[in-house]
C-alpha positions, 0 to 999 in steps of 0.5 A: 707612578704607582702611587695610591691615592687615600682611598687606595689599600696598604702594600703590605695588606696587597702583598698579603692578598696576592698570597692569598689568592688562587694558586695558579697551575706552576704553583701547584706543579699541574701542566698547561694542557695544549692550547687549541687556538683554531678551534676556540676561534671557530667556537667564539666565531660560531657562538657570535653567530648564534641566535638560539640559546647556547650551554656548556656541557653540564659538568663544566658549569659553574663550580669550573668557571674561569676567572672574569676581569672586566676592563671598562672606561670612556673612550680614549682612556687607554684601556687597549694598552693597559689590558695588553701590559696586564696580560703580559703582568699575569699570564705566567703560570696561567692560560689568560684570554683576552675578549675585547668589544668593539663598537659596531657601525649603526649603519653597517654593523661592521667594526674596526676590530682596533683593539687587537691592532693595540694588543699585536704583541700578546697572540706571540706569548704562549697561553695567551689568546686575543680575540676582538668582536664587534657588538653588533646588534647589542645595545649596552657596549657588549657582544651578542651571546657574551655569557656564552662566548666567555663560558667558551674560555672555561671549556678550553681550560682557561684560568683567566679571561679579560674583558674589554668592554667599548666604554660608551657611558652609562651602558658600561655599568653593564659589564658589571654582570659579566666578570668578577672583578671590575676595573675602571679606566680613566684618563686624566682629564674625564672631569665631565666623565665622572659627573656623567657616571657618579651614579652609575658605574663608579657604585659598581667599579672594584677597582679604579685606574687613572692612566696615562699618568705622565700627563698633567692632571692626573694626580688632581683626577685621582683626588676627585675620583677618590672623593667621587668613590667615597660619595656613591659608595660601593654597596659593601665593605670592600674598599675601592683603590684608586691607582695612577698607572703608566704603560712605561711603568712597570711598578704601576702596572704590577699595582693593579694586579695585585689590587686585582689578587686582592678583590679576589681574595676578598670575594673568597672571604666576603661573598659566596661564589655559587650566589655570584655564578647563579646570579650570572646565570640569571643575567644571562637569560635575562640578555638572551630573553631581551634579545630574542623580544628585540629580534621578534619586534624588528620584524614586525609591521607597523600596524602590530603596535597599533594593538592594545599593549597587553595583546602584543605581548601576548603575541610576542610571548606566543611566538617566543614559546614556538620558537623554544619548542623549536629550538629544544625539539 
């Protein structure tokens, strides 16, 4: 089933990418210092509940970030499973975490948290941590505070972590801030999936995976989801793959991590990981900044947006800054 359709990269050019790529910790003979579970689970639980602005220690920022791979898709595509075979494929010799989103209620703010209940084999593997939140109040597919909730899996010595976005459309190109690599994960019969997303997610995907491919239509979708990728472009020279995998596939699933390997090598060669990082580092208070606005507009009356436009920003730029001298005092 691993079979690269036309857009896809040579095995011999992937095997020489996966050399290429970041020693791990086994290959450079440094030990995996203890993994201390407890406390990173009581960190993300209390990073989600943040409402106030949330830094790692100053020595850890950037030049130590961990590894970001993104898992995005439209419902039913099987990203879940992918993401627990890929772990499984890459965790030797690392310390890799998993962060899977789940949608919440509109009503409750509750979720079913059912991204775990697909990975319940990962939490036994050593140097392997899985965690499921729900997006709560979140409008783009994504956790509350996520630039901070992923900065926790750097300052617990993690070497990778992987993302599992909720895959709810448009909102997923999202995701595309957050992590380094950017994996897109389609079912063999998203036909109207891919119109829907031509100009969104597709221009901004690293590498796109056509699963379940034991079922029928999935070699047609990978041919239109090549000619999709040759028509949005991806705004630079890297070559998007587009690979058939099955979960009872080994060989398909190894094909995706090395296409993984070799994004990664070519980010090394091609783009400056510090312009990569500040970038990440603007997003992020651009996302604290907008959910700060929201939260301040929900609490509102009805007759504040009854004022000239330019007076409730004023307003609600006043009560921000109070609100940050609170925070830093």
């Amino acid at each position: 089933m691993s079979v690269h359709v036309p857009m896809s990269t040579g095995s011999g050019a992937m095997g020489a990418a996966t050399a290429a790529s970041t020693k791990t910790r086994a290959a450079t003979g440094s030990p995996l210092p203890p993994l201390e579970a407890r406390a990173l689970g009581r960190a993300l639980t209390q990073v989600a509940d943040m409402t106030d602005p949330f830094r790692m220690p100053p020595e850890l920022e950037l030049a130590n970030a961990c590894w970001r791979i993104g898992f995005t898709g439209p419902p039913g595509a099987g990203k879940s499973s992918l993401v627990g075979r890929m772990a499984v494929e890459r965790h030797p010799g690392k310390r890799l975490g998993v962060l899977a989103i789940d949608p919440s209620s509109p009503v409750t703010g509750g979720a079913i948290l059912g991204d775990r209940l697909r990975m319940d084999h990962l939490p036994g593997i050593e140097h392997v941590f899985v965690r499921s939140l729900a997006a709560r109040s979140s409008t783009d597919g994504l956790a509350d505070n996520l630039p901070d909730l992923l900065d926790l899996f750097t300052t617990h010595r993690f070497d990778e972590v992987m993302l599992e976005t909720v895959g709810v459309g448009q909102p997923e190109v999202a995701g595309r801030s957050h992590v380094d690599t950017l994996v897109l994960v389609l079912p063999p019969d998203a036909g109207d999936v891919i119109q829907a997303m031509k100009a969104g997610i597709l221009e901004v995907a690293d590498i796109v995976v056509v699963n379940k491919a034991d079922l029928p239509g999935a070699r047609r979708m990978a041919s239109n989801v090549t000619e999709s990728v040759r028509e949005s472009g991806h705004g630079s020279s890297w070559t998007v793959p587009v690979l058939l995998t099955c979960q009872d596939d080994a060989a398909s699933i190894t094909a995706v991590s090395q296409a993984i390997d070799h994004h990664r090598s070519w980010l090394a060669e091609h783009t400056s990981r510090e312009a990569a990082l500040l970038l990440r580092e603007r997003h992020r208070t651009l996302r604290q900044l907008e959910r700060m606005v929201r939260t301040e507009l929900d609490q509102r009356p009805g007759e504040f947006f009854q004022m000239p436009v330019a007076q409730q920003m004023a307003n609600v730029c006043a009560a921000l800054v109070r609100q940050l001298d609170r925070s830093s005092s």
